[in-house]
C-alpha positions as a printed Julia matrix, in Angstrom:
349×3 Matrix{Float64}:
 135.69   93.94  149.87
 136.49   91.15  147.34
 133.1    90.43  147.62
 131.86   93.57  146.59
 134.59   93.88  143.8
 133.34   90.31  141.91
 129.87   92.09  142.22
 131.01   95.22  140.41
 132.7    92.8   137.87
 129.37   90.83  137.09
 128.25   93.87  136.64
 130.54   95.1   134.64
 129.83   92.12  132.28
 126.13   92.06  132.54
 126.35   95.72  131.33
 128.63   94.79  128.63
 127.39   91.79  127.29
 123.81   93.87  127.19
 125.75   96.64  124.8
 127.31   93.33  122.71
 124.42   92.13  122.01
 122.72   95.66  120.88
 125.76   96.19  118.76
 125.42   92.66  116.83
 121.47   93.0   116.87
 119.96   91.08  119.36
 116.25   92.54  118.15
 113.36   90.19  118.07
 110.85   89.81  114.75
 107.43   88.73  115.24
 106.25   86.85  112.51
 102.19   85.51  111.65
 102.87   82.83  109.32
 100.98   79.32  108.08
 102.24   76.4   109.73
 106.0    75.05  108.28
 105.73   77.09  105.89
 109.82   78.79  106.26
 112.67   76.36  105.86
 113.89   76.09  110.05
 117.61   76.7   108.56
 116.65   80.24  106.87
 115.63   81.43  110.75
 118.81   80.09  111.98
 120.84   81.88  108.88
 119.28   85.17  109.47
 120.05   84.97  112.8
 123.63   84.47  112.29
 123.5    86.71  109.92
 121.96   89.81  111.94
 121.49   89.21  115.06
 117.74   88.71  114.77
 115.47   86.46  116.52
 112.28   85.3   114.5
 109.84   84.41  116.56
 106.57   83.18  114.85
 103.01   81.64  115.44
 101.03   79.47  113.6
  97.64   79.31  111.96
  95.49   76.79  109.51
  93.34   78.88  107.42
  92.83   82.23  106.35
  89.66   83.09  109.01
  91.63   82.0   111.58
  94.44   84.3   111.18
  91.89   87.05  110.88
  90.24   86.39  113.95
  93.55   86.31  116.2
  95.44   89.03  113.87
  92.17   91.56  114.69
  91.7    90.2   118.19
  94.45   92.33  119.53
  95.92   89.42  122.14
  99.02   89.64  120.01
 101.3    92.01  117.55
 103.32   90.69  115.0
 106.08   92.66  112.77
 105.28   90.48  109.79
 102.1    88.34  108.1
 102.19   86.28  105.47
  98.68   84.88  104.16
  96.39   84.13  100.73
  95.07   86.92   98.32
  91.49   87.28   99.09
  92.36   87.7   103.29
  95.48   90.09  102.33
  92.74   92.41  100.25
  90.47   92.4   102.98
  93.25   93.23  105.75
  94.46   96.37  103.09
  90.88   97.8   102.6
  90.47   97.69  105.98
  94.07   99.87  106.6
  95.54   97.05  108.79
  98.76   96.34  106.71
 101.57   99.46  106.14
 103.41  100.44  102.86
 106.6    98.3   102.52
 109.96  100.6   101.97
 110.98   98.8    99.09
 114.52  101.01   99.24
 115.08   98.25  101.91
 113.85   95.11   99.67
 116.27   95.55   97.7
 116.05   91.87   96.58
 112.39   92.36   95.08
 114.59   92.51   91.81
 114.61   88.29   91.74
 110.53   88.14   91.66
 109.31   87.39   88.54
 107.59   90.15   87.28
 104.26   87.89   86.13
 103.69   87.16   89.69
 103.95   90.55   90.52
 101.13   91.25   88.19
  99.49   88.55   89.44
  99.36   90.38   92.88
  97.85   92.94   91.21
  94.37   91.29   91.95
  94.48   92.15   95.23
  97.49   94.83   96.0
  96.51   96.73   92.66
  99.38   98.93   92.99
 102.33   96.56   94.21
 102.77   98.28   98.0
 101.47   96.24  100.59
 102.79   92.7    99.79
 106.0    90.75   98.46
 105.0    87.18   97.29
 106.35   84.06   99.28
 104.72   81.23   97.0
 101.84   80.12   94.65
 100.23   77.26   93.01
  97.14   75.24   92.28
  94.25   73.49   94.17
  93.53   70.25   92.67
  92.73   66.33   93.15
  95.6    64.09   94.92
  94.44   60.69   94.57
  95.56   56.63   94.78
  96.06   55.05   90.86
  95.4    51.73   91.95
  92.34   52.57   93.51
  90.58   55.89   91.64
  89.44   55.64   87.99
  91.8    58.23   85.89
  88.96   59.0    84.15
  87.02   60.11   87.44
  89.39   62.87   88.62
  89.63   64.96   85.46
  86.03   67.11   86.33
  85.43   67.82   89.99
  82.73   65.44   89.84
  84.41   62.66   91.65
  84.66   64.46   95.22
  80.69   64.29   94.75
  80.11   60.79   93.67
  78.86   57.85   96.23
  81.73   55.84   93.67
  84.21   57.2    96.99
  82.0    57.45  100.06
  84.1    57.52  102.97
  87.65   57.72  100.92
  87.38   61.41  100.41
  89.68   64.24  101.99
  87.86   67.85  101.51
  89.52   71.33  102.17
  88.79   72.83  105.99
  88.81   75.64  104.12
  85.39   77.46  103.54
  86.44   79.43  100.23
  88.57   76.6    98.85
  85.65   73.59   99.42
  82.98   76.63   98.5
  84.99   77.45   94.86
  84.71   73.07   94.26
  81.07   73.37   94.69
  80.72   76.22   92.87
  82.81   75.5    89.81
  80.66   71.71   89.45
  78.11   73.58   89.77
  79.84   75.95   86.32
  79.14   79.08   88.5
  82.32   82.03   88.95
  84.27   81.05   91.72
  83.9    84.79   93.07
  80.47   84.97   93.02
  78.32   86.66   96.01
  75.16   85.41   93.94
  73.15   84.4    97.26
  71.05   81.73   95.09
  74.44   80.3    94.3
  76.18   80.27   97.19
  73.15   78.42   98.94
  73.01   76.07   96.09
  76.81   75.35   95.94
  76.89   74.66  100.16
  73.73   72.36   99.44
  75.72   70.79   97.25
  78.65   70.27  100.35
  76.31   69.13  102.54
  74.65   65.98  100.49
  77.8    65.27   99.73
  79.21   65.47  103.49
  78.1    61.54  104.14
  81.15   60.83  102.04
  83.79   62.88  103.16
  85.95   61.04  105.37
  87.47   64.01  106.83
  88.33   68.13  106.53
  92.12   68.55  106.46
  94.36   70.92  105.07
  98.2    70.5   104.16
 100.31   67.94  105.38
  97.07   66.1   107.26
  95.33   65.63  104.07
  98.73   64.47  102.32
  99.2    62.25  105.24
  96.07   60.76  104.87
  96.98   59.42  101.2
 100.19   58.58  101.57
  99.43   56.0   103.84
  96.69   54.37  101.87
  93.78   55.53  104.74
  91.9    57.51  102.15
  91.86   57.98   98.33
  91.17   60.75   96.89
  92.34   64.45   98.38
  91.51   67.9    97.29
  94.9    69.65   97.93
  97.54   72.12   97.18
 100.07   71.3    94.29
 103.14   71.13   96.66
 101.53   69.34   99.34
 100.72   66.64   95.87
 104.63   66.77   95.31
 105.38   65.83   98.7
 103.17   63.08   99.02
 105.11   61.33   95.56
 108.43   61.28   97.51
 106.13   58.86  100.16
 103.61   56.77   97.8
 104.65   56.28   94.34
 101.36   55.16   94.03
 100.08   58.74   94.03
  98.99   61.25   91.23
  98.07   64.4    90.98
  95.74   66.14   88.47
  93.88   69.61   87.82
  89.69   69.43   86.7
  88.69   69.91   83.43
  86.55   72.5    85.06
  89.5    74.54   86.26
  90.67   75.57   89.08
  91.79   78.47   91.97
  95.35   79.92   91.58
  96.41   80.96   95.18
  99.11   83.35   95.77
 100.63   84.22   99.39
 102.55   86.66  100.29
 104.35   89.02  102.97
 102.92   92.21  104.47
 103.6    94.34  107.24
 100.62   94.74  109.77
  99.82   98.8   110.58
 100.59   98.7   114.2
 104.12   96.36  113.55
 106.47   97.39  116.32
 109.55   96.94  114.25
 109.22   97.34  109.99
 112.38   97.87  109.65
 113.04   94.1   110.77
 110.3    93.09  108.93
 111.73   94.58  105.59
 115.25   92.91  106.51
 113.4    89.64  106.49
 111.63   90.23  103.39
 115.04   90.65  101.69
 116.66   88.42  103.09
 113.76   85.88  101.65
 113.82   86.99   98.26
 117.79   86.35   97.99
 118.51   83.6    95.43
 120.4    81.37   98.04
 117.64   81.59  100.93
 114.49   81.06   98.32
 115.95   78.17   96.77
 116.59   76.64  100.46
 112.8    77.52  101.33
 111.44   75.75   97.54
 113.18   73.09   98.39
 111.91   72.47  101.94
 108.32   73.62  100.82
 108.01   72.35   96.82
 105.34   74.77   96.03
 105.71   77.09   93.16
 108.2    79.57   93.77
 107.83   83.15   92.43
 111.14   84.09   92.78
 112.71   84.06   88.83
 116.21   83.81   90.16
 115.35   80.55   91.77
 113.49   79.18   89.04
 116.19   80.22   86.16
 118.05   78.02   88.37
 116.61   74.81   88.44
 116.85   71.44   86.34
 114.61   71.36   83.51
 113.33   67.98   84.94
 111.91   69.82   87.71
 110.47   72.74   85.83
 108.37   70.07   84.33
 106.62   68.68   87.05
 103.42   69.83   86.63
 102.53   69.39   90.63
 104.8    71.97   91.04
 104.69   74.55   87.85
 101.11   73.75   86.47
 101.51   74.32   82.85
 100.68   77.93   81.05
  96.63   76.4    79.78
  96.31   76.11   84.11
  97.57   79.51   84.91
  95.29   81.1    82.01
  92.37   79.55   83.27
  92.4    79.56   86.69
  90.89   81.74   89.05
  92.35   84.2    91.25
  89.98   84.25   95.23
  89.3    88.16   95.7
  87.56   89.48   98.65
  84.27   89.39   98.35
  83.04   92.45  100.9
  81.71   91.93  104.0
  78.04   90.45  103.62
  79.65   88.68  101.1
  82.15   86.91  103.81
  79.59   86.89  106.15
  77.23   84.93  104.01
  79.92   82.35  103.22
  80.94   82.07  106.65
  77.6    81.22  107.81
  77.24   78.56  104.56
  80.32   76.76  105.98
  79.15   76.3   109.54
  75.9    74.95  108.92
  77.82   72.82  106.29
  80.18   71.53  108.6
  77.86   71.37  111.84
């Protein structure tokens, strides 16, 4: 008998603590995200704040969240990834219409980077954006001419054989060779493409290594290579750890990425996905993720914030003669990407 009463009682609480937990939340978001690229503390604050459990995987590049996000071995609730891939996933009806009644924070973005999304969610309903910034040239002072790293040039020359960090990135190490080459970073020009991955593979003897993020920064800050092409946080980063480091933007110009939140089609739970979004754009949980990320942050209420010693690094905010130049990557269509694809792998084979 007493036996059979504690047994009621565990069930009892196993039954209660079951409706607790429902009560305070206790739901689970699925998030598709590039690698470190949330603050750890925001996950623990929304989950003391609601209840909710963000649970997220990893990717490198843009193709490879494609492949898995379209392979159908997993679902997510939420994506964030890079203009040109989010176009593609839209125009193929993959991503959902964001309730912005429930984003109600989408007041802080700055309304230029808004309009900047434009180029690939032309009307504003499929994406929120999470960050933005530059590609350009990280390199060593005391051991790359200053003179060098203002054109795009420099990643060619034999001056740097084997001190050179490239982009594992077909579209960002395509758009170098395309722009020293002066053609449109956008271009689908067949003749062009094959002359600008010609171009990548001469110059392939002197590449030290393909890395992306925090492996190419890595690579500079501790003197084992040179010269980098990277993002403009990852450049800010890598001063905190070598003030021997600099970063600069070509003469030629450059690629201005933007990334950003959307909701895949077949998300099991929106609704927590639009709770997250908020919760990101709120002043207080932005400025936590800038300052664990240092790449340009489009979220006004953030930036209105900041010391003016910070709005001047140009690593971070690249100044307005950048911006105007600089080209936004747009999906290209599908020969387009397969064409590029196919450049890249013989490239890197």
């Amino acid at each position: 008998m007493k036996k059979a009463i504690v047994s009621l009682i565990l069930i009892f609480v196993i039954i209660f603590s079951c409706f607790s937990l429902a009560s305070c939340g206790g739901e689970t978001l699925y998030l598709f995200n590039y690698g470190d690229y949330i603050s750890p503390e925001v996950y623990d604050l929304f989950y003391e704040e609601t209840g909710i459990k963000v649970v997220y995987d990893e990717y490198a590049a843009p193709e490879d969240m494609y492949a898995k996000f379209t392979s159908g071995t997993a679902r997510y609730d939420l994506v964030c990834s890079s203009d040109y891939m989010l176009e593609k996933l839209i125009k193929e009806d993959l991503l959902q219409e964001i309730n912005f009644n429930n984003v109600k924070n989408i007041s802080n973005i700055d309304p230029n980077q808004l309009e900047a999304s434009k180029a690939f969610d032309s009307e504003n309903k499929y994406t929120v954006p999470h960050f933005w910034g530059t590609l350009g040239i990280l390199y060593n002072t005391e051991k790359v001419d200053e003179e060098d790293v203002k054109s795009w040039n420099c990643v060619f020359s034999d001056k740097y054989a084997g001190r050179i960090i490239m982009p594992n990135s077909e579209r960002d190490a395509m758009f170098v060779a395309l722009k020293k080459l002066g053609f449109n970073g956008n271009t689908t020009d067949e003749k062009e493409l094959n002359a600008a991955a010609n171009l990548l593979k001469k110059q392939k003897k002197n590449v030290q290594a393909y890395l992306l993020d925090e492996a190419a920064r890595v690579k500079l800050e501790a003197g084992n290579a040179d010269i980098a092409v990277i993002y403009n946080g990852e450049a800010y980063l890598a001063f905190e750890n070598n003030d021997k480091l600099a970063f600069t933007i070509p003469e030629e110009g450059t690629c201005m990425w933007l990334d950003a939140f959307a909701i895949p089609a077949n998300a099991d739970s929106p609704e927590l996905a639009e709770k997250f979004i908020d919760f990101l754009c709120r002043e207080d949980i932005a400025k936590i993720n800038f300052e664990y990320i240092y790449y340009s942050t489009p979220n006004k209420a953030v930036v209105d914030s900041l010391d003016a010693e910070i709005l001047e690094e140009t690593a971070i905010f690249p100044n307005e003669n950048v911006v105007k130049n600089a080209t936004v990557l747009k999906y290209l269509g599908e020969e387009a990407e397969k064409l590029y694809s196919k450049l890249w792998k013989n490239v890197k084979a």
